[in-house]
N, C-alpha and C positions, 0 to 999 in steps of 0.2 A: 730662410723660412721654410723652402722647399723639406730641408731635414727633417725642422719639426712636424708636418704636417704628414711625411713618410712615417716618422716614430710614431705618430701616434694614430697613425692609421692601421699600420700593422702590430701594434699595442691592441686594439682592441680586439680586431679580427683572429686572433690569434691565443682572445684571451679564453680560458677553460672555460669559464664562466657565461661570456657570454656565449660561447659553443652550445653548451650543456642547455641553456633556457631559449638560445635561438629553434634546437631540435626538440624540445619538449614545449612549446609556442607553436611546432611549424604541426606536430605530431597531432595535437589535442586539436588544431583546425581542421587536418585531414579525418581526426576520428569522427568532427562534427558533423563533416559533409556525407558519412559513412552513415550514420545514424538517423540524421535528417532523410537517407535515401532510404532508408527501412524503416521509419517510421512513421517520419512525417509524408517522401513525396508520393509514395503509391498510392494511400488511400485520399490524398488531397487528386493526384490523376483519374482515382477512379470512382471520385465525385464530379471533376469536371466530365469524364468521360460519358458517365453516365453508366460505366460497367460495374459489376459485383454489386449493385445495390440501388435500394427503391428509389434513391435521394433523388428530388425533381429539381430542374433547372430553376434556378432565382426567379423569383412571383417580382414584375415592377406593380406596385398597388396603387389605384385613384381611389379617393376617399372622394365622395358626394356630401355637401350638407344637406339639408330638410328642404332648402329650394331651389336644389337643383337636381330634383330628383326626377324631374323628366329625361334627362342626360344617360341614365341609367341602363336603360333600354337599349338607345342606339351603343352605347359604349360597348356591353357584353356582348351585341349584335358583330360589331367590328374587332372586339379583340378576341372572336371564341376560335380556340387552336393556339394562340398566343400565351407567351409566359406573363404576361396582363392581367391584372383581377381588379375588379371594381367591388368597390367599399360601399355604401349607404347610409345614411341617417348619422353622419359622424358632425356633428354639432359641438364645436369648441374653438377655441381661439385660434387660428392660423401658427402662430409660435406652438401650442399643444400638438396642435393635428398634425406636421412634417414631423412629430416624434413617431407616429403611429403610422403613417404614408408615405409613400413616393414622391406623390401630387394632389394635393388637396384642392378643390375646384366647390367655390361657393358663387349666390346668385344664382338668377335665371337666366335665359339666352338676350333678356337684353343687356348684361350687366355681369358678364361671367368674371372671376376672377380667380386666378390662380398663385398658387404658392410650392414652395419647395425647397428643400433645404441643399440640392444639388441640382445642376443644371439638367432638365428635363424633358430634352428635345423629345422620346419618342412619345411621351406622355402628351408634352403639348399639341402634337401632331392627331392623335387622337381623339383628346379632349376636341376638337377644331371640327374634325370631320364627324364624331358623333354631330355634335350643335349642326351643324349641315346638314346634317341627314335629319336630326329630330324637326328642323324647319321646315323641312320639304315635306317630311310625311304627316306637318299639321293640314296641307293643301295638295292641291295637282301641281297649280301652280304658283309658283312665286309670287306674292306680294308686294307692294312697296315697303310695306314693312321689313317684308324679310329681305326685301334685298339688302335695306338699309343694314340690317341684323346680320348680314352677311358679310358687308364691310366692313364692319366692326369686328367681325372675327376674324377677318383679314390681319388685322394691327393687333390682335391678342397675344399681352407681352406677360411675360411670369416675373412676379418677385422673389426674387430670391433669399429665405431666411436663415442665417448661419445658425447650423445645429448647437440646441444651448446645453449639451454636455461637452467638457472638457479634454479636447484630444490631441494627446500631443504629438501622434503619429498621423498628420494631416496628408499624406501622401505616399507611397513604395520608396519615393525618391527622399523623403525627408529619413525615414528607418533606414535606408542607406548611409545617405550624411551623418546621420547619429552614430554607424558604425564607424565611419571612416575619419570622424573626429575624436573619435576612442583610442584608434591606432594612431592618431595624430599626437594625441596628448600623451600617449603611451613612449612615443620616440622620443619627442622634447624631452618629456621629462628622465625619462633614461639617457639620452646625451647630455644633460644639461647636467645633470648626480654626477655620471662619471667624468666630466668636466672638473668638477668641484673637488670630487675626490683624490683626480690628478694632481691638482692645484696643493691642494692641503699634506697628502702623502711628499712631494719635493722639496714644500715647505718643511714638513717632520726630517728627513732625509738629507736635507743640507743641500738636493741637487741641483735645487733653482738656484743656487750662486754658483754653480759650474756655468749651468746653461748661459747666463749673465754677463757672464765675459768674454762670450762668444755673439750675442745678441741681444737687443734692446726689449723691456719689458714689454711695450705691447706687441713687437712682432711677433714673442714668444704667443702671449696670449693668444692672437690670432691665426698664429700657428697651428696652436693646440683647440680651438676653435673650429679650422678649418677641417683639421685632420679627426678627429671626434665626430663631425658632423659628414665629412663623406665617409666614413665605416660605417655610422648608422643609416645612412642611405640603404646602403649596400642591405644591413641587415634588413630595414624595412622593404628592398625588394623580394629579399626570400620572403617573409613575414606576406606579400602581397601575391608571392608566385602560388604559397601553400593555401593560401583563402582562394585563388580562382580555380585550381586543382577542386576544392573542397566543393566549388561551387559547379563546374564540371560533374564530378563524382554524384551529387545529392538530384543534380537538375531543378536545383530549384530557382534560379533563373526564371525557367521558363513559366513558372506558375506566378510570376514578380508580374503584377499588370503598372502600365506606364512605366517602368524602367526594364528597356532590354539590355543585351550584353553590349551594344553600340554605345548607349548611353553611359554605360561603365566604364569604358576607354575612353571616352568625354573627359568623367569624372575624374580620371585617376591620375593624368598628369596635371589638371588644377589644384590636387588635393598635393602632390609632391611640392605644386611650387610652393602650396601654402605652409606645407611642412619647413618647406625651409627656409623659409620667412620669419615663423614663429619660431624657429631654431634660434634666427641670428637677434629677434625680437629679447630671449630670453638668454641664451646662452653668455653673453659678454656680460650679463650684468652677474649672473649666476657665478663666473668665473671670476671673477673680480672683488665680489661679496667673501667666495670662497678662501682671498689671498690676504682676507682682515684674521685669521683666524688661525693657530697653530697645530691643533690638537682634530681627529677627526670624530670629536665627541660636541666640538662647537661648533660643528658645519652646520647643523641640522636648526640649530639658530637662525642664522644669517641665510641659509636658503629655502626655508621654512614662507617667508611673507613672499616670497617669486609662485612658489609652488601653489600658495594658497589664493595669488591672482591668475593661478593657469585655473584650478578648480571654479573658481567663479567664474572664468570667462567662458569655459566648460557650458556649467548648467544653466549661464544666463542664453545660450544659444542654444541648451537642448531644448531650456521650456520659454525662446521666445522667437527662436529661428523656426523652430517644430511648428509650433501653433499658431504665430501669427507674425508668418514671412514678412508680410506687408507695410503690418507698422510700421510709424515715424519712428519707434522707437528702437528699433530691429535695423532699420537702415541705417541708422546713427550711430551705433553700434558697431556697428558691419563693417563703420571704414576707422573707425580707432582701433590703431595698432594695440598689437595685445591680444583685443576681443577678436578684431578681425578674420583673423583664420580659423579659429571656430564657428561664428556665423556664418562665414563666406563657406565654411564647409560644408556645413549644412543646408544654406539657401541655394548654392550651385547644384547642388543634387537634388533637390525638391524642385528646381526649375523655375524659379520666383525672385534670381537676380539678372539685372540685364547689364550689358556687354559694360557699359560707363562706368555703371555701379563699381563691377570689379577692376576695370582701370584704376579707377580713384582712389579704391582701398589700396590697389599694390603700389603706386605712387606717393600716397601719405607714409607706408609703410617703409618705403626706401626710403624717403627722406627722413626720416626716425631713426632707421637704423645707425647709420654713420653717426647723427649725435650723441646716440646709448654709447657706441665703440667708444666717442671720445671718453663720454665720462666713466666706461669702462676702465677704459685705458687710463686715465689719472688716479681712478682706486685702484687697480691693479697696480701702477706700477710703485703708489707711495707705501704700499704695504706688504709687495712681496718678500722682501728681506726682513719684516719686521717677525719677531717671535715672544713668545710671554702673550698675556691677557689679549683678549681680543682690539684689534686696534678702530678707534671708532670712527666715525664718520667725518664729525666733526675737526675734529684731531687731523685728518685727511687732506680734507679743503684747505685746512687753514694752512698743512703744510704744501698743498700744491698752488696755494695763491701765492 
């Protein structure tokens, strides 16, 4: 098996083709990071900086309703010099008002309550010490009331209302996993074609009955499996050396809030293993589908319904891993092979699976694999010698039972 996995590892590496698209792939990323650094990162640095331009630092906004407008006072009393502004007279529904604010705070000081559609520590902190201060400067001294009124702002908790527009880039780390589920599906499905193509071209060529007399149909398979799938390694680490190059070059890293370059070295060998998960997930069934089939104008048949559940596992993790890590329905997902490596790629980078989660998926996933091989390996091997019309499924079974 070792041979095969030689041939066809220096088969690919080797070949013109994918030479030619590996340098014009590594080229067009490096240009990206070029352009991203003259266009996008200076003026986005000389926003944050504050240099070349009037642009002021991020406003965090309190909005006041109608009765809590004694708050008002102490509030721009304590945030004046701050990048803080307080709002007034904003009168609507909690769900409306975090469209238009930071922290919306309705009620009077015995009854305050707050809202927000993101966690709002310095606001609440604020919010807290105005009501303190508007207490104290209603007297000299303290009341029992206000003390009471004091304790109570002691325990002042915020609810928190999820923003009711639709986003599917819920975090730095999720737009990362979206990327690196792209170059995911990008290699499967490039190893998984030129698998197929292998398969079909030996079949047209007669050279799978040379190979046959020297080795058994699945070792071949796995052979040619194994050796296909460590060249595209190989190519996806250029493919990964010319994106951090690009990401060096641009600096835009450093303008990535919540995902530094630490986190990226996290990410990047979770994301390999899941490549090669979904490799072995897709690839034996791809090649085996490939060996019903004589001509390489009926390939695109038989590896058509593989392709079109990598596409759906795809966009059911961009728009439900992106938006809503959490769900039941997201983690359910997450550990069925197939989807697996798609969510997992993207929930590992957005920071929103924990350690078990991903044991569990890569353990369902191995125990998956082996089964596909067998029944890999029983289409593969009842139909590699066959030629003429596509040989069917049916037809298959019944000759391997």
């Amino acid at each position: 098996m070792k041979h095969v996995i030689r041939h066809e590892f220096t088969k690919i590496l080797t070949s013109r083709s994918i030479k030619i698209s590996t340098i014009i792939v590594v080229l067009l990323i490096l240009i990206a990071g070029v352009l991203v650094r003259v266009f996008v990162y200076n003026p986005m640095q000389d926003e944050a900086t504050g240099s070349g331009s009037d642009t002021q630092a991020p406003t965090y906004t309190i909005g006041l309703s109608s009765d809590s407008q004694e708050l008002a006072a102490p509030l721009k009393q304590l945030s004046a010099g701050s990048p803080m502004s307080v709002t007034t007279g904003i009168d609507a529904t909690p769900e409306d008002a975090v469209n238009k604010v930071d922290l919306y705070v309705t009620g009077n000081l015995d009854n305050l309550k707050l809202y927000s559609a993101s966690s709002p520590d310095p606001g609440k902190d604020l919010v807290a010490a105005a009501a303190h201060l508007a207490i104290l400067q209603e007297s000299g001294a303290p009341s029992e009331q206000q003390v009471r009124q004091t304790a109570q702002l002691a325990a002042l908790s915020v609810t928190e209302i999820g923003a009711t527009d639709y986003q599917l880039f819920t975090n730095t780390g999720t737009f990362v996993g979206i990327l690196g589920v792209s170059l995911m599906m990008f290699i499967i499905v490039m190893a998984s074609q030129t698998l197929g193509a292998g398969i079909v071209e030996e079949k047209q060529n007669r050279i799978v009955e040379i190979l046959l007399t020297t080795v058994r149909p699945r070792t071949l398979l796995l052979g040619k499996i194994l050796g296909i799938g460590s060249a595209m390694l190989v190519v996806f680490a250029i493919y990964l050396l010319g994106a951090i190059c690009a990401l060096k070059i641009s600096g835009f890293m450093n303008l990535l809030p919540g995902f530094s370059a630490a986190d990226l070295w996290h990410y990047v060998p979770m994301l390999v293993v899941w490549i090669i998960l979904g490799y072995f997930t897709y690839a034996g069934l791809t090649g085996a589908m490939a060996a019903t089939v004589s001509r390489q104008e009926d390939l695109g048949a038989v590896s058509s319904p593989l392709l079109l559940l990598q596409v759906i596992a795809f966009y059911i993790a961009m728009y439900l891993a992106g938006p809503i890590p959490d769900a039941g329905v997201t983690k359910v997902l997450s550990i069925i092979p197939g989807f697996a490596p798609y969510l997992m790629g993207i929930r590992s980078a957005a920071g929103t699976v924990t350690a078990w989660e991903q044991i569990l998926a890569v353990v369902v996933t191995l125990i998956v694999i082996p089964l596909l091989g067998v029944l890999a390996g029983k289409i593969y091997s009842a139909s590699v010698l066959h030629t003429g019309e596509r040989m069917k499924l049916t037809r298959i079974f019944r000759k391997a039972a």
